[in-house]
C-alpha positions in Angstrom: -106.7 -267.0 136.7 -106.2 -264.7 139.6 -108.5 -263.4 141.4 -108.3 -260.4 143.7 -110.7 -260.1 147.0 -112.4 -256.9 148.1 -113.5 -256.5 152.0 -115.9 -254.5 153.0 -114.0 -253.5 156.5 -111.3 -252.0 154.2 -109.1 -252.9 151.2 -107.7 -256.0 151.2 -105.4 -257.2 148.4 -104.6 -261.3 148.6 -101.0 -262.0 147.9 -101.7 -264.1 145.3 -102.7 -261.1 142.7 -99.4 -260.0 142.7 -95.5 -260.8 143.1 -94.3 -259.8 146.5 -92.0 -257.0 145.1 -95.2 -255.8 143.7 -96.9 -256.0 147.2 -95.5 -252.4 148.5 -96.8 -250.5 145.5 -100.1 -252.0 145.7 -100.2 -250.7 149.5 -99.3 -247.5 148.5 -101.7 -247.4 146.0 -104.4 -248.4 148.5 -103.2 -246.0 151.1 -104.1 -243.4 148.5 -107.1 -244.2 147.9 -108.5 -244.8 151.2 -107.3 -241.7 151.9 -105.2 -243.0 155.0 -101.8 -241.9 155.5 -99.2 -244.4 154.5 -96.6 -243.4 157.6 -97.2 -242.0 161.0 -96.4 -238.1 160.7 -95.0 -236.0 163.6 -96.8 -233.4 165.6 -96.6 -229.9 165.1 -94.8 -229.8 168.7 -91.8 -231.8 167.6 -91.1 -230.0 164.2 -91.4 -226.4 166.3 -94.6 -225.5 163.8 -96.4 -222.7 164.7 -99.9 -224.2 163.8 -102.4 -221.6 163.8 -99.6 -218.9 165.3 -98.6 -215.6 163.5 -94.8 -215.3 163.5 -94.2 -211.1 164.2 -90.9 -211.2 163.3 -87.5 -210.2 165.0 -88.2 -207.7 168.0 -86.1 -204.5 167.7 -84.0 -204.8 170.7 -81.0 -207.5 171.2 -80.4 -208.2 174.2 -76.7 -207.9 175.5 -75.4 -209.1 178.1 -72.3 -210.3 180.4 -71.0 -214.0 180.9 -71.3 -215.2 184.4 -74.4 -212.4 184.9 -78.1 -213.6 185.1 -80.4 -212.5 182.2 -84.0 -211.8 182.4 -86.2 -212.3 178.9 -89.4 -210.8 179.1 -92.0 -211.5 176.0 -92.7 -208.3 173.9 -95.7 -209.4 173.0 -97.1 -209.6 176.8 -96.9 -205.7 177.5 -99.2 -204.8 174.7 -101.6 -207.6 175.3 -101.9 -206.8 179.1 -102.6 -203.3 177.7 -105.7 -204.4 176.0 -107.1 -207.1 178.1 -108.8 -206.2 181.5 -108.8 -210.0 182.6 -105.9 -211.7 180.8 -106.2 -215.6 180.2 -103.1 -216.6 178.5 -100.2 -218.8 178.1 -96.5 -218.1 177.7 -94.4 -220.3 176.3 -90.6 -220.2 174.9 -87.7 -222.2 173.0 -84.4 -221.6 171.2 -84.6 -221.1 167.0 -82.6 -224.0 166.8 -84.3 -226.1 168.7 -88.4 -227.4 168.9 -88.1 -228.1 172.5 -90.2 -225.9 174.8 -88.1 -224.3 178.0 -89.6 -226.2 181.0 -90.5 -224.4 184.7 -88.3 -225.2 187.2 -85.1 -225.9 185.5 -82.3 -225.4 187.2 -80.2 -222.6 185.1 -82.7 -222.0 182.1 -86.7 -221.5 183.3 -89.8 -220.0 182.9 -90.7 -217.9 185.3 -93.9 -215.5 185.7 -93.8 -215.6 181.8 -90.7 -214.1 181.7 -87.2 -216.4 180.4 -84.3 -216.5 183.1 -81.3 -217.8 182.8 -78.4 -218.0 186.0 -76.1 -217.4 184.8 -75.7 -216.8 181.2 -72.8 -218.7 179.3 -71.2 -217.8 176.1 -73.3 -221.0 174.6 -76.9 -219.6 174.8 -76.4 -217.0 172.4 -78.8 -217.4 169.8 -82.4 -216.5 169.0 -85.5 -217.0 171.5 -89.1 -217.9 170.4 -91.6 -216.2 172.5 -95.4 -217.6 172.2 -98.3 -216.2 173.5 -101.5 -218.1 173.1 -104.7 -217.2 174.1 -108.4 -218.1 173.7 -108.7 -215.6 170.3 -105.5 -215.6 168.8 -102.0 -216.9 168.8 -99.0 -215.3 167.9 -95.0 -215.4 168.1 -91.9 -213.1 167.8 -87.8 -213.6 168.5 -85.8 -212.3 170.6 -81.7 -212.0 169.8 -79.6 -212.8 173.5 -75.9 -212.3 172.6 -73.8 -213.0 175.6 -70.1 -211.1 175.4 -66.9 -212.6 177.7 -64.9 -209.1 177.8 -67.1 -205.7 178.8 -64.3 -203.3 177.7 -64.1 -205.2 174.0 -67.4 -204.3 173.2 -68.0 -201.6 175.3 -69.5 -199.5 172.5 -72.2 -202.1 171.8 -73.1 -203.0 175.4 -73.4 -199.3 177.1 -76.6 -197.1 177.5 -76.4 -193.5 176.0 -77.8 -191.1 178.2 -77.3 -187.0 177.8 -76.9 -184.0 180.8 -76.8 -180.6 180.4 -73.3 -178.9 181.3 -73.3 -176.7 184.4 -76.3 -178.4 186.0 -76.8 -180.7 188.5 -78.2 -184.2 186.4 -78.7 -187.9 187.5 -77.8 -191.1 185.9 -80.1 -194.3 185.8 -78.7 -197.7 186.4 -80.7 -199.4 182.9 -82.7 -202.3 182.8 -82.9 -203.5 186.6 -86.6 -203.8 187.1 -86.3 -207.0 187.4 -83.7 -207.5 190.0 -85.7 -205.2 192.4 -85.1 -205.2 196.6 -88.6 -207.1 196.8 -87.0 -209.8 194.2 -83.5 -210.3 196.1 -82.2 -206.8 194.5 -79.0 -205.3 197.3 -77.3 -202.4 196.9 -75.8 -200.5 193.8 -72.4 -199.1 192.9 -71.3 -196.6 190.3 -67.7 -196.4 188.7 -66.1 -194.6 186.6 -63.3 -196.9 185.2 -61.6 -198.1 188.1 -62.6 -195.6 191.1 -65.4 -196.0 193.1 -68.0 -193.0 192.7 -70.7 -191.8 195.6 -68.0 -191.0 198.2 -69.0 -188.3 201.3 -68.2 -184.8 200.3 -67.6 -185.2 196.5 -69.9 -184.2 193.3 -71.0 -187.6 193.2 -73.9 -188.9 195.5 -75.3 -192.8 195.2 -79.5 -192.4 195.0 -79.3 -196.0 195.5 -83.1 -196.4 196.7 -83.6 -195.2 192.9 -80.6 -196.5 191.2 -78.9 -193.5 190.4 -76.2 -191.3 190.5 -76.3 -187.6 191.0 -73.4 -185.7 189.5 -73.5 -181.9 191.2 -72.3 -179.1 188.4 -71.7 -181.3 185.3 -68.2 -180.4 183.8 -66.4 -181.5 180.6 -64.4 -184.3 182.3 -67.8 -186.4 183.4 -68.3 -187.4 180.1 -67.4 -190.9 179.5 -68.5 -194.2 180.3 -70.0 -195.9 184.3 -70.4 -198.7 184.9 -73.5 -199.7 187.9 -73.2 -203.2 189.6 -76.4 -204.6 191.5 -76.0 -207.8 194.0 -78.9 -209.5 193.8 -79.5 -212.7 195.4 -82.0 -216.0 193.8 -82.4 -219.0 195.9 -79.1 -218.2 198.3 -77.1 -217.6 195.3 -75.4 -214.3 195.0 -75.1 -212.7 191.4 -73.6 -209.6 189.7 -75.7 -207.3 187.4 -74.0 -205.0 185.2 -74.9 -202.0 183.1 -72.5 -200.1 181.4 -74.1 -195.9 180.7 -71.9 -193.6 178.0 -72.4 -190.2 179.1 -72.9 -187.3 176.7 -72.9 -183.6 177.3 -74.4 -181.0 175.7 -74.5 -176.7 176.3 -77.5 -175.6 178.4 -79.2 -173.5 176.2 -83.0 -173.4 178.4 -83.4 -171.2 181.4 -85.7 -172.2 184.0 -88.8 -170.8 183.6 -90.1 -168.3 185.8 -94.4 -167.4 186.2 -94.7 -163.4 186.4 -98.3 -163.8 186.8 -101.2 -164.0 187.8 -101.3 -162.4 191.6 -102.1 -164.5 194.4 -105.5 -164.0 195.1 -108.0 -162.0 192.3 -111.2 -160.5 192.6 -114.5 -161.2 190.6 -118.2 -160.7 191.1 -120.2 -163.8 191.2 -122.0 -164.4 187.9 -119.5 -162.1 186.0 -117.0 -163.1 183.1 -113.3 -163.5 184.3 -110.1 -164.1 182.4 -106.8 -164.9 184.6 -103.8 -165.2 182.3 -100.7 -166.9 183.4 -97.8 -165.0 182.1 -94.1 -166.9 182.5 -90.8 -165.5 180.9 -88.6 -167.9 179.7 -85.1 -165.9 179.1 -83.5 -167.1 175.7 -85.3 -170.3 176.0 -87.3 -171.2 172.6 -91.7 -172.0 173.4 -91.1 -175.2 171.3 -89.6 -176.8 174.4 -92.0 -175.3 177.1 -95.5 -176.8 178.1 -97.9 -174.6 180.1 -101.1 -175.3 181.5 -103.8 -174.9 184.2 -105.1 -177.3 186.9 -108.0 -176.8 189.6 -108.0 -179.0 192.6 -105.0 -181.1 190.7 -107.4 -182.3 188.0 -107.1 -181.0 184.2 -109.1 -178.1 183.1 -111.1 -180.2 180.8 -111.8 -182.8 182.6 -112.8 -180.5 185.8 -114.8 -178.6 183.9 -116.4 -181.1 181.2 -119.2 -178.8 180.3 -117.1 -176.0 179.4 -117.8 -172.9 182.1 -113.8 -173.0 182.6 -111.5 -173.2 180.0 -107.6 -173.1 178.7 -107.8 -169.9 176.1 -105.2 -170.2 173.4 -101.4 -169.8 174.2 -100.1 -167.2 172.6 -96.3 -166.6 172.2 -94.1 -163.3 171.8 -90.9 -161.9 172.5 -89.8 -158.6 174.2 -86.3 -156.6 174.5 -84.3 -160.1 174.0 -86.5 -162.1 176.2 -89.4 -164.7 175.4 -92.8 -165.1 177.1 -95.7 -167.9 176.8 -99.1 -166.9 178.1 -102.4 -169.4 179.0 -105.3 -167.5 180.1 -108.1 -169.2 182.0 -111.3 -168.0 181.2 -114.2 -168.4 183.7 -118.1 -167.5 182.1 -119.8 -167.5 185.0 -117.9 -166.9 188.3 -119.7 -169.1 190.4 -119.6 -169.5 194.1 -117.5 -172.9 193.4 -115.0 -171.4 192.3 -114.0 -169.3 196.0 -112.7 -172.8 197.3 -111.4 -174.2 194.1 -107.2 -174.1 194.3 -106.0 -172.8 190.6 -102.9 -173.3 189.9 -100.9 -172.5 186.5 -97.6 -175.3 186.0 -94.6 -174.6 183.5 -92.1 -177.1 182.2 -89.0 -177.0 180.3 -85.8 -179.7 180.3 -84.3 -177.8 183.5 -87.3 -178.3 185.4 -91.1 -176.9 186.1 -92.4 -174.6 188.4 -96.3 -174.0 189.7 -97.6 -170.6 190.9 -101.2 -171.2 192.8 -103.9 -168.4 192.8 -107.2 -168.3 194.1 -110.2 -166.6 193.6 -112.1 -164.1 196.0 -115.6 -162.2 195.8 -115.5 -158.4 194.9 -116.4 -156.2 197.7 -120.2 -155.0 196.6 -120.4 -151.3 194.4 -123.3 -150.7 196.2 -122.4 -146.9 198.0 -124.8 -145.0 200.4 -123.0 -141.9 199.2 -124.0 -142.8 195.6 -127.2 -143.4 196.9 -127.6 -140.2 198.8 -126.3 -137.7 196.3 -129.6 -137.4 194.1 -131.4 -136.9 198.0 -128.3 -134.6 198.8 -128.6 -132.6 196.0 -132.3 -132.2 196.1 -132.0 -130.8 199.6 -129.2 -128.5 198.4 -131.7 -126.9 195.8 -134.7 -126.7 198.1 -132.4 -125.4 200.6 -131.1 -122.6 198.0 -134.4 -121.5 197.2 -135.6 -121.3 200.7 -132.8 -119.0 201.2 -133.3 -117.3 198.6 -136.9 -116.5 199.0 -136.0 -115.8 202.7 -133.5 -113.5 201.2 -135.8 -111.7 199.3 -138.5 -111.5 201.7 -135.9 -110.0 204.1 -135.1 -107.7 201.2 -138.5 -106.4 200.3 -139.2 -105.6 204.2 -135.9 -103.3 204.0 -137.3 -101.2 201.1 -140.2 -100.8 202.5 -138.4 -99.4 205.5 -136.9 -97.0 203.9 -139.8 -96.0 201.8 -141.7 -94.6 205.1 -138.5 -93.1 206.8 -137.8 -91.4 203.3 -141.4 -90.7 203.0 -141.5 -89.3 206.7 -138.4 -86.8 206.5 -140.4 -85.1 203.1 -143.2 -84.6 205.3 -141.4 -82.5 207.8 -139.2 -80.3 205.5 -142.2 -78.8 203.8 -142.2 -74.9 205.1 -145.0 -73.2 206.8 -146.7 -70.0 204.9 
C-alpha cells in the first residue's frame, strides 16, 4: 500500500507515492497550496514597473535638437512640484522607454545631473522617449519626454525653429530660445546671430548683439528681416568646447498700437486734510483699441490694494470712450480721507500697451487755509460803516437844525426894525 508522509515544518511528499514524472505536478500542487511561489519573480526595478507611481502621460513639448550639440532634459514634473513645496525632499530618477535600466550619475556622455538629464553630445541613436520619475515621501509619479535628434538643420528647418513676431517700423529684439541652461556661470561664452550665411551684430548696422541677454536688436523692422536666424552659444563642460544652436523664424506684422501717452493728472494737486479727493489719470491712446491697454495706480511702488488694505485709497472703475477719432482710458484714484500720509506718499499712474508703458508721478500737497481776515473783518467793517453813517448823519442834522435856527432870529430881527413909527 503506499503511504504518503505529512511534516509539520512544511509539506513533504515521499517519492514513493508517486512515479517521478508525477513528482513535478505534485510540487506544483503543493506550491499552491502553501501559498509559496513556485519560481523566483523579478523586481519591479528590472521589468521598469512603476509600483505605486502614476504614469502622467506624454509631456507636450518634444524636444529637438542637433547631432553633435549637448542636450539638457529637465523633468516637467519638478517645476510644479518646487512650486508647491517650501522644503522639497525628493528624488529624480530617469530611463529610456525601451529600456528598465535607470541613467546612472556620473556617466560619461549620458548623466544625471542636478535632476536634470544631459547628454554630450547627442547622437542620432538616442532618439526615443525619456521616463522622468519623481518620488517623494507622499506620492510618486512619472511622465515622458520625446528627444528627436535631427543630422541636417536646413532639412527640417520648419520643425526645429522658434516662431517669434515684431511689429514693422519699430525697433524689436530677438531671444536666443532655450539657453538657460548653458548660462556664463555654467561655462556659457559668447553668442552669434546669423541670418543664413552672414554674420549679424556688426558696428554701424541695424543689427546690434545684446549678448549679456542673448539677443538681437533689429533697429526699424522692414519687410526683408523676416525669415529665419540662427544663434550659436560656445559653452564649455569639463574643458570640452560645445556648440548650441537655436534656429528663430521671424514674423512681421502692421503696427496698429500707438504708444500711449498720460494727459493727466498735473504734477502736484491740492487737498485739505480730512477732505474727499478724486485724482483721475487720463491717457490718450490714438487709434489704439483699450482691450490691449492696462492702466493702473501705485503709491510708494506697491499696489493700491495692497498699500491700502483697509480701503481709504482706492482704484475707481476705468471707464473707456472715444473723442474726434481718438481713444482715451481713465483710472481715478479716490482718497476718503486725505490724511497727512499721504503729503510724502509718491503716486504714480503706469500705462502699458505692446509698444511699451509710460508712468506719470504726482504728488499730493495741503491747500493753503480759507481762513481770510478780510472775510473776517467785513461784518466789523460794515458795522462801523453804519455807526459811522449815522453819526454823520445825526451830526448832519444837528448842524442843520442850528442853521434854521439862525435864520429864524436874523429873519425875526429884520421884522422888528421895519415896523414904522406913528
Amino acid at each position: 500500500m503506499l503511504s504518503c508522509r505529512m511534516r509539520p515544518a512544511g509539506c513533504h511528499i515521499s517519492t514513493s507515492c508517486f512515479p517521478r514524472k508525477l513528482w513535478g505536478a505534485a510540487f506544483i500542487l503543493c506550491t499552491l497550496v502553501m501559498g509559496v511561489p513556485a519560481f523566483p519573480t523579478p523586481s519591479a526595478e528590472s521589468t521598469g514597473a512603476t509600483g505605486n507611481c502614476s504614469f502622467r502621460g506624454k509631456y507636450f513639448k518634444e524636444e529637438l535638437r542637433l547631432e553633435g550639440e549637448p542636450v539638457v532634459l529637465r523633468c516637467p514634473l519638478l517645476r510644479s512640484y518646487l512650486e508647491d513645496s517650501a522644503n522639497p525632499q525628493h528624488l529624480v530618477t530617469w530611463h529610456e522607454n525601451s529600456s528598465a535600466q535607470l541613467i546612472p550619475v556620473g556617466e560619461p556622455r549620458v548623466q544625471t545631473k542636478d535632476d536634470a538629464l544631459w547628454i554630450l553630445p547627442a547622437v542620432r541613436g538616442d532618439s526615443g522617449m525619456y521616463i522622468c520619475r519623481l518620488r517623494e515621501a507622499s506620492h510618486c509619479e512619472e511622465i515622458a519626454i520625446e528627444l528627436k535628434i535631427f543630422e541636417d538643420a536646413e532639412a527640417v528647418l520648419s520643425l526645429i525653429s522658434y516662431p517669434q513676431t515684431l511689429t514693422l517700423g519699430a525697433d524689436g529684439m530677438l531671444m536666443c530660445p532655450d539657453t538657460q541652461d548653458f548660462s556664463q556661470d555654467k561655462g556659457g561664452m559668447g553668442v552669434w546671430w546669423y541670418k543664413g550665411p552672414v554674420l549679424l551684430g556688426g558696428a554701424g548696422g541695424r543689427f546690434h548683439n545684446v549678448e549679456e541677454k542673448r539677443r538681437l536688436l533689429i533697429v526699424n523692422v522692414s519687410m526683408e528681416d523676416a525669415g529665419y536666424y540662427r544663434c550659436v552659444l560656445a559653452f564649455v563642460h569639463e574643458g570640452r568646447q560645445f556648440n548650441v544652436t537655436r534656429h528663430v523664424r521671424l514674423r512681421l506684422h502692421k503696427q496698429t498700437d500707438t504708444v500711449p501717452v498720460i494727459i493727466s493728472p498735473l504734477d502736484t494737486i491740492s487737498a485739505s486734510l480730512g477732505s474727499r479727493l478724486t485724482i483721475p489719470c487720463k491717457v490718450s491712446l490714438g487709434t489704439s483699441t483699450p482691450l490691449t491697454t492696462s492702466l493702473w495706480w501705485i503709491a510708494n511702488f506697491t499696489q493700491i490694494d495692497s498699500a491700502y488694505p483697509g480701503g481709504r485709497v482706492t482704484e475707481g472703475p476705468r471707464g473707456e470712450y472715444s473723442a474726434n477719432g481718438e481713444n482715451f482710458v481713465e483710472v481715478p484714484l479716490n482718497f476718503d480721507p486725505v490724511i497727512r500720509e499721504d503729503l510724502s506718499t509718491d503716486f504714480r499712474c503706469i500705462v502699458s500697451n505692446t509698444l511699451g508703458f509710460q508712468t506719470l508721478r504726482t504728488t499730493v500737497k495741503e491747500a493753503p487755509s480759507t481762513f481770510s481776515w478780510g472775510v473776517a473783518l467785513a461784518p466789523l467793517t460794515l458795522v462801523l460803516l453804519v455807526l459811522g453813517g449815522i453819526c454823520l448823519h445825526k451830526q448832519w442834522k444837528r448842524r442843520a437844525g442850528k442853521a434854521y435856527r439862525l435864520t429864524t432870529l436874523r429873519t425875526g430881527f429884520q421884522n422888528f426894525h421895519s415896523i414904522p413909527e406913528k
